[in-house]
N, C-alpha and C positions, 0 to 999 in steps of 0.2 A: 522688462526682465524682472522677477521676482527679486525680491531683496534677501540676501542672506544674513544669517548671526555671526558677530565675531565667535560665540562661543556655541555650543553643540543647543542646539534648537529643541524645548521641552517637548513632550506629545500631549495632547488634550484626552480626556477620559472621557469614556464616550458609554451610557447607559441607561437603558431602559426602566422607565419608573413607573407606578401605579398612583396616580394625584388621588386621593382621596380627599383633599380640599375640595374637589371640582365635581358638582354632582349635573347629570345630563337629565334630561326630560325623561327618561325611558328608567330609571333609578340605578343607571350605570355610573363607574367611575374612569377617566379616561388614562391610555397608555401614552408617553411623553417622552420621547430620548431627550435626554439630559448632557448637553455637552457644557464642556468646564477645563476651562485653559485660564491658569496663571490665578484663580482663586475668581476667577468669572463665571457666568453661568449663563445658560442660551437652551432654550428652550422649543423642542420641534413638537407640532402634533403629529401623532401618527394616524389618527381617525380611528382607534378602534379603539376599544371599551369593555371589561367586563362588572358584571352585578359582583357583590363585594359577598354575596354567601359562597361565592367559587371563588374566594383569594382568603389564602392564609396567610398571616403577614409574618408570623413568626418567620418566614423566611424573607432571604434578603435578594436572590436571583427572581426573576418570574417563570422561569420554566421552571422552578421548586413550587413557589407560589400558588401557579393558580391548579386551584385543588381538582384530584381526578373524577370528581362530584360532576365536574365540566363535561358534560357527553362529548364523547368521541363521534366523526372525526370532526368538532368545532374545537376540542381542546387542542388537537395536533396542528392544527390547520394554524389557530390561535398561535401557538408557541410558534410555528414557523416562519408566518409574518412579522412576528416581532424579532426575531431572528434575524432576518433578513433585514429589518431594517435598521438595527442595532449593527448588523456588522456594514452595510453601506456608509454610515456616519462613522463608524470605528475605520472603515480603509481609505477614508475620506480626510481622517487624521493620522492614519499612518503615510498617507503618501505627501503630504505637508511636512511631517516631521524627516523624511527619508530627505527629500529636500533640501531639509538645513532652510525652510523659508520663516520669516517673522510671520505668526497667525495667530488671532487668535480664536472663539468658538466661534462668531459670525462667520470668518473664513472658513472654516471647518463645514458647517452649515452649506455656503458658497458652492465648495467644492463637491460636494456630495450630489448638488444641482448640475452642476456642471458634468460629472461620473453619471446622471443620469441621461443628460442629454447626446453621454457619448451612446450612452446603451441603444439608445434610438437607432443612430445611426451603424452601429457596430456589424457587418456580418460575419454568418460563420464560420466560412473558411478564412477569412482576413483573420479571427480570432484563432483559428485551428493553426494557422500556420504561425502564426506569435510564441502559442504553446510548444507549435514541433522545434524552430529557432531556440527558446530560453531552455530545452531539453537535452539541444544538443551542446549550447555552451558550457552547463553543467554538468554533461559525463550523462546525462541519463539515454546513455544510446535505444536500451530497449524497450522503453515506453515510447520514446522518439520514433520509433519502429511503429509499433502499434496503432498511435496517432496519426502517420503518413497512408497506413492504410487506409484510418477510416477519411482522410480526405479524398484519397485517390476513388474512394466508393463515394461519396458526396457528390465529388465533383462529374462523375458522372450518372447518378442519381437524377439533382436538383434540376438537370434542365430537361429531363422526363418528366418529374411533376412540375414543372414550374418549367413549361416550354417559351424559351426568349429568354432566361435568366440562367445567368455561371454562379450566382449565390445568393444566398435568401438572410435577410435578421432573423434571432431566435424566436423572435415570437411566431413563424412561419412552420416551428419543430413541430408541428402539433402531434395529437393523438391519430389522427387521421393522417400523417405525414409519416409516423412512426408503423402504422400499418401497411402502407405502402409501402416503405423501406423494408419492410419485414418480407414482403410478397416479392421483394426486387431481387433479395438475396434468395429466396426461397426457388425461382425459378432457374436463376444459376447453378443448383444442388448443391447450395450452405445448408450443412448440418447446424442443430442445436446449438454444439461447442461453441463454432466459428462463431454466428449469431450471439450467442454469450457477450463474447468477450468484445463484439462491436457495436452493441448497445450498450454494454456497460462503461465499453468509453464513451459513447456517444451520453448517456447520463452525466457523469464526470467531468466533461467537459461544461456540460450545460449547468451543473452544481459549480463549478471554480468558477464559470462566468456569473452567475447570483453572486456570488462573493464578493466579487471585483465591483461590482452596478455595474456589467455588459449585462445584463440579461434582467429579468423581473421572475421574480416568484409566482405570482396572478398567472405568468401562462407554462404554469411547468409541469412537462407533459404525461411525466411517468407515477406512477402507482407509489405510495409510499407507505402504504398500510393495504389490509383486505378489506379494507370498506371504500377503497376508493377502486370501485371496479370499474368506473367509467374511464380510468384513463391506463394507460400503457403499461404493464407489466413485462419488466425486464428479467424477471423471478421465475416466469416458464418455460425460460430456458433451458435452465436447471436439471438433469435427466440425470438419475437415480446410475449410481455408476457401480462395478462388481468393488467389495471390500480390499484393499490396496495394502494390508497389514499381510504382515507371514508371523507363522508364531515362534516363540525363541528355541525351538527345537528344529525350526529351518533356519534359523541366524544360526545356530551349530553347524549345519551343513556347509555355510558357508562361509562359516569360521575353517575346517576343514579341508576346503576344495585347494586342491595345487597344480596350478597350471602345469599340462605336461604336453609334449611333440606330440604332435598327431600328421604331421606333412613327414611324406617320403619323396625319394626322388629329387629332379633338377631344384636346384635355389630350396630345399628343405630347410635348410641352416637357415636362412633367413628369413622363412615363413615361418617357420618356429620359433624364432626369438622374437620377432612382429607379433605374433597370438600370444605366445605367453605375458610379453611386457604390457600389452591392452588387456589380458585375461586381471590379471595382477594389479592396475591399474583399478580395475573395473571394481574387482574386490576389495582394496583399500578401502576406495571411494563411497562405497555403499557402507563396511564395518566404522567407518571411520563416524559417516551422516549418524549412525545409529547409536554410535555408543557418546556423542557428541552431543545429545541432544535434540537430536534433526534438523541440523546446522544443514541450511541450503546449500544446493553445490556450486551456485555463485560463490557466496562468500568463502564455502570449503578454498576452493584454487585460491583464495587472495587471502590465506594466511600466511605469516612471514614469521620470523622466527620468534622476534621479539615481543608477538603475540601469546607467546608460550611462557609463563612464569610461574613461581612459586608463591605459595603466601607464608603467612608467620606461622602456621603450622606443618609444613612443610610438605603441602598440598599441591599438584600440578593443576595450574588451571589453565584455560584458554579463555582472552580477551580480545570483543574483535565488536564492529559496528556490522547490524545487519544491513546491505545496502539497499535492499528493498525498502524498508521503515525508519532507519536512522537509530531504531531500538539496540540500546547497547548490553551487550551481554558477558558474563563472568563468570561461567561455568567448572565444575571440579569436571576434571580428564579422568575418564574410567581408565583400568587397568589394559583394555581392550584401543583404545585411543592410544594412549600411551604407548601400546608396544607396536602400532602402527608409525607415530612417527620416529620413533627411535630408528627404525630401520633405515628412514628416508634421511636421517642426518648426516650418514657418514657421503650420500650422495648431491644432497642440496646446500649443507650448511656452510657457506663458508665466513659470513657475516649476518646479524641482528636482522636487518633489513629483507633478507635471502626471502623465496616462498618455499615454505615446507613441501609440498607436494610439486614434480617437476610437473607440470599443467603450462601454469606463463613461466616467460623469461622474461624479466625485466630491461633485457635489453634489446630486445624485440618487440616485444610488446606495451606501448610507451601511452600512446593515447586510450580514450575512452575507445574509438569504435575499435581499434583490433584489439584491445581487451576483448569487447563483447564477441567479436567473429572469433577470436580464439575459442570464446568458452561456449559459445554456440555449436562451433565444430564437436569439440572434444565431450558435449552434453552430447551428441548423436551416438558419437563416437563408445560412449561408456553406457549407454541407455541399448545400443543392441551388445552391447558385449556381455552386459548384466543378463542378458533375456536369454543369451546361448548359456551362461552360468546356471540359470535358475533350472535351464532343462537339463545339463548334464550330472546336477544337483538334484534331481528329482524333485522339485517345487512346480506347484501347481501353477501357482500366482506369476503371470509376467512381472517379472522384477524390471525395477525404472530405481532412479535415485529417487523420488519421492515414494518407491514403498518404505524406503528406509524411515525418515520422518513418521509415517505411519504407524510403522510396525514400533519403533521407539515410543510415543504413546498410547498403543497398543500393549506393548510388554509390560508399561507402567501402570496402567488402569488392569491388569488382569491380576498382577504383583499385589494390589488394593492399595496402591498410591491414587492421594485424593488428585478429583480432577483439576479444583484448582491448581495446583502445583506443578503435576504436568503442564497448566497450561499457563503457566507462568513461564516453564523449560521450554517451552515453546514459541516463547515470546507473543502471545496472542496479547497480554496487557500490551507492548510495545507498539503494537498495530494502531492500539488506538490513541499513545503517548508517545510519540516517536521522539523526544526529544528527553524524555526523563529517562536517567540510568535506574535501573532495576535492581537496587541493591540487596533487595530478597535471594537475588542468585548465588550471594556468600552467605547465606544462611543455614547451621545445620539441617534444617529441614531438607532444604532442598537436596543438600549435599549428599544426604542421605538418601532419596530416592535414588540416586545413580547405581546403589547396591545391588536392586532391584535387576540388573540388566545383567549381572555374573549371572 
């Protein structure tokens, strides 16, 4: 059994270096992970090398480094292996550290061999079902979804091309595996869409396995630039869809619209008060996305009251985590937001904690998955109510909760708000910093784009 610390166990620092001490036959100088625990230092080759006219030293990272003098795709390729093996030795010391074990860089070293020799062995539904488990213990019901699909397609897949065998290692994904996967869904009648979104887990999965050392970089299958057209492109999927914006003279319409009885006859009363309260529903939810920023309508239902404050100019804002990205958000509440949920106060608020919108009920709705089957339902539920809206409205554009999104940086960019800005309201920097608050979002700037939307 590993030895633990009485006291919380350091991490070692784990980084790729350029030796220019050390010059090779060829008049290269070599690449070196650099590991360093407790003022020790340990030293890996990694076998690759570049000539020192394509390395800038002024900088200190190597993907800054090495200069774009480096023809492509040997500079991509270049930064990517050294990627990959910079983070094998860095998860090599983080899962020592997570630990709490005595190591130090030799160990580090050690286990990185050891993280490789599991990748040997590792396959990839053993790995897929790992991922759907840790997804579901963390709330992420609907990637956990996603993910069980694409095993439930693997699984019976793999023993059509690979007959005798229920699972394959990754080094088996190939390009030619990937084509055939493509021709397996294609004979089923999988559209585009569907293919999309099962290759691009299926990438994802095989990028978090590289991460981990389950997988190798050397045989990874898909396209990552346009010069690498030998291998699988997950990109031509992709199909040019109709513009999903309406302009702010149809948000009028539907500022406008007021559910009214349209059922006569038996049980009237009750079809009527059913339509109108889904009609009304339907309307909040889209005026609400749009004037909010283009607040997804996950996150929209899981606002609570106490997400609603004021600041020291005595500004209404709304404060909430995106739960797609982790991107945290602080946005000013238009005048339009505003008098949406005023309405819903006298009927949902009765404490801090409350949800603004009646969507969930917290005491019904308690875990991860009937969260999701709630919100899953009532996304159906408001996406055709929006689309009977948009015709009775005379809108051309099928209305969905993401034309709202749309149409919100649509009205901004037409307004002559810059795009960065919008796409800061948008949370697109959060996408790729899911852990840093964005404090640009209390910024007059920003605050000021919202004006744009009266």
């Amino acid at each position: 059994m590993a030895r633990t610390t009485e006291h919380k166990e350091g991490s070692a620092t784990v980084r790729v270096i350029y030796r220019t001490s050390k010059t090779l036959k060829d008049g290269t100088h070599p690449f070196w992970v650099r590991i360093t625990k407790d003022r020790k230092t340990k030293f890996i080759a990694t076998g690759l090398s570049l000539h020192p006219k394509h390395w800038n030293d002024k900088h200190t990272g190597f993907k800054e480094a090495i200069r774009k003098s480096y023809p492509e795709p040997l500079r991509e390729d270049l930064i990517n292996r050294l990627t990959a093996k910079e983070a094998q030795y860095a998860q090599a010391a983080k899962s020592l550290t997570l630990a709490d074990e005595v190591h130090d860089a030799g160990a580090v070293a050690a286990k990185a061999i050891e993280n490789r020799s599991r990748a040997r062995s590792y396959s990839v539904l053993e790995y897929l079902l790992e991922q759907i488990d840790t997804m579901s213990k963390t709330g992420k019901v609907g990637n956990g979804l996603i993910y069980k699909d694409l095993k439930n397609q693997l699984s019976e897949f793999i023993p059509l091309q690979y007959p005798g065998k229920t699972d394959v290692r990754f080094e088996a994904i190939t390009v030619k595996f990937c084509n055939a996967f493509e021709s397996f869904f294609r004979e089923r009648g999988n559209m585009d869409t569907s293919l999309s979104v099962r290759f691009r887990t299926l990438r994802t999965l095989y990028n978090r396995a590289i991460s981990e050392g389950v997988a190798k970089l050397e045989n990874y299958p898909f396209a990552r630039n346009t010069t690498e057209k030998h291998k699988f492109s997950v990109g031509k999927f992709n199909t040019s869809t109709r513009k999903r914006a309406i302009t702010r003279a149809d948000i009028r319409k539907i500022e406008a619209y007021q559910p009214t009885y349209i059922y006569t006859g038996k049980y009237a009363e009750q079809k009527n008060r059913i339509e109108t309260e889904r009609m009304q529903r339907a309307k909040d939810v889209f005026l609400f996305s749009f004037f909010a920023a283009g607040i997804n309508f996950v996150d929209l239902c899981q606002i609570r009251w106490k997400n609603i404050t004021t600041d020291e100019k005595g500004i209404a804002r709304l404060q909430y985590v995106r739960q797609k990205t982790g991107g945290k958000f602080n946005i000013k509440l238009a005048e339009g937001a505003l008098a949406i949920i005023e309405q819903y106060r006298p009927i949902t608020f009765i404490k801090p904690t409350d949800y603004v919108f009646p969507i969930l009920d917290a005491n019904i709705h308690k875990t991860a998955t009937q969260i999701d089957n709630r919100l899953n339902k009532i996304l159906g539920q408001v996406n055709a109510d929006l689309k009977t809206l948009g015709e009775r409205v005379g809108i051309d554009t099928p209305l969905t909760t993401y034309v709202a999104r749309h149409s919100f940086a649509t009205s901004l960019r037409r307004a002559g708000v810059a795009d960065a800005i919008t796409g800061q309201m948008l949370g697109h920097k959060s996408e790729k910093m899911t852990t840093v608050y964005l404090d640009e979002f209390t910024s007059d700037t920003l605050d000021a784009a919202f004006d744009a939307l009266l």
